[in-house]
VEXDO-328248 format. One record per residue (C-alpha): residue in three letters; x, y, z. Coordinates in steps of 0.02 Angstrom, whole numbers, padded with zeros to 5 digits, always signed. Each point is the difference from the previous one (the first is absolute). Example, Ala and Ser with C-alpha at 12.3 -4.5 7.8 and 13.67 -1.06 7.14 Angstrom:
// residues 2
ALA+00615-00225+00390SER+00069+00172-00033
END
This chain:
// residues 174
UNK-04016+00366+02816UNK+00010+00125-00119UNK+00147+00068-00135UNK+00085+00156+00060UNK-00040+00110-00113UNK+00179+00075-00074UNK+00048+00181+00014UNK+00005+00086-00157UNK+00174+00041-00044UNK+00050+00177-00015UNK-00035+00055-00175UNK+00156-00029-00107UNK-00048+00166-00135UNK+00021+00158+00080UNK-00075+00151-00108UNK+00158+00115+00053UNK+00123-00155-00065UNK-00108-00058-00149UNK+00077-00037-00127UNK-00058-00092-00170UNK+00163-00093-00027UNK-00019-00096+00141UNK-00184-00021-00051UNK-00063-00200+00048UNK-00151+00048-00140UNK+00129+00082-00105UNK+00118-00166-00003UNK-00144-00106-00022UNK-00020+00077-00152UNK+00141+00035-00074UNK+00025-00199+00052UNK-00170-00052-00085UNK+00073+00092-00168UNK+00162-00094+00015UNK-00084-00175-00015UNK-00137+00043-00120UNK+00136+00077-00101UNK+00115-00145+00003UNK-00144-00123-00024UNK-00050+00116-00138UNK+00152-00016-00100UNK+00014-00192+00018UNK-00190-00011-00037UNK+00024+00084-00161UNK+00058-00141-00085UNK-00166-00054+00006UNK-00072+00163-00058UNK-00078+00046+00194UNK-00019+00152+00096UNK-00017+00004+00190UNK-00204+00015-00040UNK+00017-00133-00113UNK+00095-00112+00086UNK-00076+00004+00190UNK-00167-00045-00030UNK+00065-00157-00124UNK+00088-00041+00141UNK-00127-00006+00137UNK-00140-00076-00139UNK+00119-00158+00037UNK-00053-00005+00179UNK-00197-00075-00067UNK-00067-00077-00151UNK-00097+00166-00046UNK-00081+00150+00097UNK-00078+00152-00056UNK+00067+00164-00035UNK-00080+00103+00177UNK+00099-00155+00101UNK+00142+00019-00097UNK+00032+00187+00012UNK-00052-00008+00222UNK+00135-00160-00019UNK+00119+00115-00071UNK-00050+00171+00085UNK-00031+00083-00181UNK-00140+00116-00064UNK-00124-00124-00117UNK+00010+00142-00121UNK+00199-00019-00038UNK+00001-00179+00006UNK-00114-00023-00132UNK+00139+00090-00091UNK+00126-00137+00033UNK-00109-00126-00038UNK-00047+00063-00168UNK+00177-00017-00018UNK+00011-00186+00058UNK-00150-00046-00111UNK+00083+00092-00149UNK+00156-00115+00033UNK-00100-00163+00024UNK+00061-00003+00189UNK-00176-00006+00085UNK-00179-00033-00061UNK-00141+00115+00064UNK-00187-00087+00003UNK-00159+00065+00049UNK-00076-00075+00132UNK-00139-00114-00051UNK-00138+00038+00139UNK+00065+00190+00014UNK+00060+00094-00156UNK+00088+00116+00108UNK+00101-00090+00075UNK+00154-00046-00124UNK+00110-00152+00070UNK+00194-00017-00046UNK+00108-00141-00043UNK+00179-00022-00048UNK+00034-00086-00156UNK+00128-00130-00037UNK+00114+00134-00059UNK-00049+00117+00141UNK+00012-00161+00108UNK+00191-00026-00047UNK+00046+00173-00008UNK-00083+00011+00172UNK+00104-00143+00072UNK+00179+00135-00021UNK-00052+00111+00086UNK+00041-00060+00165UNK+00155-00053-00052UNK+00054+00196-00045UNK-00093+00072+00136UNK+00120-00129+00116UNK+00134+00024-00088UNK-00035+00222+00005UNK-00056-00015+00190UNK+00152-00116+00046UNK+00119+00120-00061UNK-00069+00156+00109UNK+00009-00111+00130UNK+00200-00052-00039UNK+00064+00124+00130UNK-00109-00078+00164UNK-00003-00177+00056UNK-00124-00105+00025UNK-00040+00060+00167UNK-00014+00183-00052UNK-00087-00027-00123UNK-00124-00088+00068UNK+00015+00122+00138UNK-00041+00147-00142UNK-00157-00109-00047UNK-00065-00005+00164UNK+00019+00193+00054UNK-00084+00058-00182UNK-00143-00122+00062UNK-00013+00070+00148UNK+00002+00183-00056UNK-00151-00034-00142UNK-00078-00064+00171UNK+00034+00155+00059UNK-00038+00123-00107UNK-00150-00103-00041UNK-00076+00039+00192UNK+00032-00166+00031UNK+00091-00021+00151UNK-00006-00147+00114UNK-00058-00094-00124UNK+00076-00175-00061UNK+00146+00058-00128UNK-00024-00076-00165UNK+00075-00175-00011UNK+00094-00072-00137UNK-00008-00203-00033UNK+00135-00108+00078UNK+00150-00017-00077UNK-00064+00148-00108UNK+00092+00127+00083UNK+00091+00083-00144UNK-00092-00035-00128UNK-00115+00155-00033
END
């Protein structure tokens, strides 16, 4: 038998009652801002931007990778993070290498120091995201996770799709 299909609610944004402090994109942001910001300033310590700092972090997730898979990983132009990374290779944080069997291609890998210094940064951004989630419990904010989900899904033209899941016991961990 199949799903019902649900009935779109009515649209929440009217034009004649649109307003942008009530903006979801609008909070997003000015959410986005507040975490980078904070993680920014606790960062600094170890001389790191946001540009900096992001793609050390995800370069934990493998042994290496190259620079196109890094930037789709982190949804940045190839362009500008080629300038972070000159950065990281000017502070002995990563090591870029040609590829071997294809010159273009230019693999990355963390050094030890880029290892260790890699290894805080989930501690601050825990620490950063914890604290703008101090006013909801667990519930809501878990809650929170699961509607942004759902509107990327969304917006994304993705409806009726499987939502994005996140691991066991790694609810609240993002």
């Amino acid at each position: 038998m199949p799903e019902p299909v649900p009935t779109p609610p009515q649209d929440f944004y009217q034009s004649e009652t649109y307003t942008q402090a009530f903006c979801v994109g609008r909070l997003i942001r000015k959410l986005f801002n507040s975490i980078v910001n904070q993680a920014d300033e606790e960062l600094a310590a170890f001389d790191l931007t946001y540009a900096q700092w992001f793609p050390l972090f995800q370069l934990t997730k493998s042994n290496s990778c190259t620079v196109l898979g890094l930037a789709k990983d982190i949804e940045v132009n190839p362009g500008a993070l080629t300038r972070s990374l000159d950065r990281l290779e000017k502070k002995g944080l990563i090591l870029r290498e040609r590829n071997p069997l294809d010159k273009r291609v230019v693999q990355l890998t963390l050094t030890p120091q880029g290892k260790e210094i890699a290894t805080r940064v989930p501690q601050v951004l825990s620490g950063v995201m914890n604290r703008h989630l101090s006013g909801l419990d667990r519930q809501a904010s878990q809650a929170l996770i699961d509607a942004l989900q759902q509107m990327l899904i969304s917006g994304e033209g993705k409806v009726g799709h499987d939502k994005p899941r996140h691991p066991p016991d790694q609810t609240l961990a993002h």
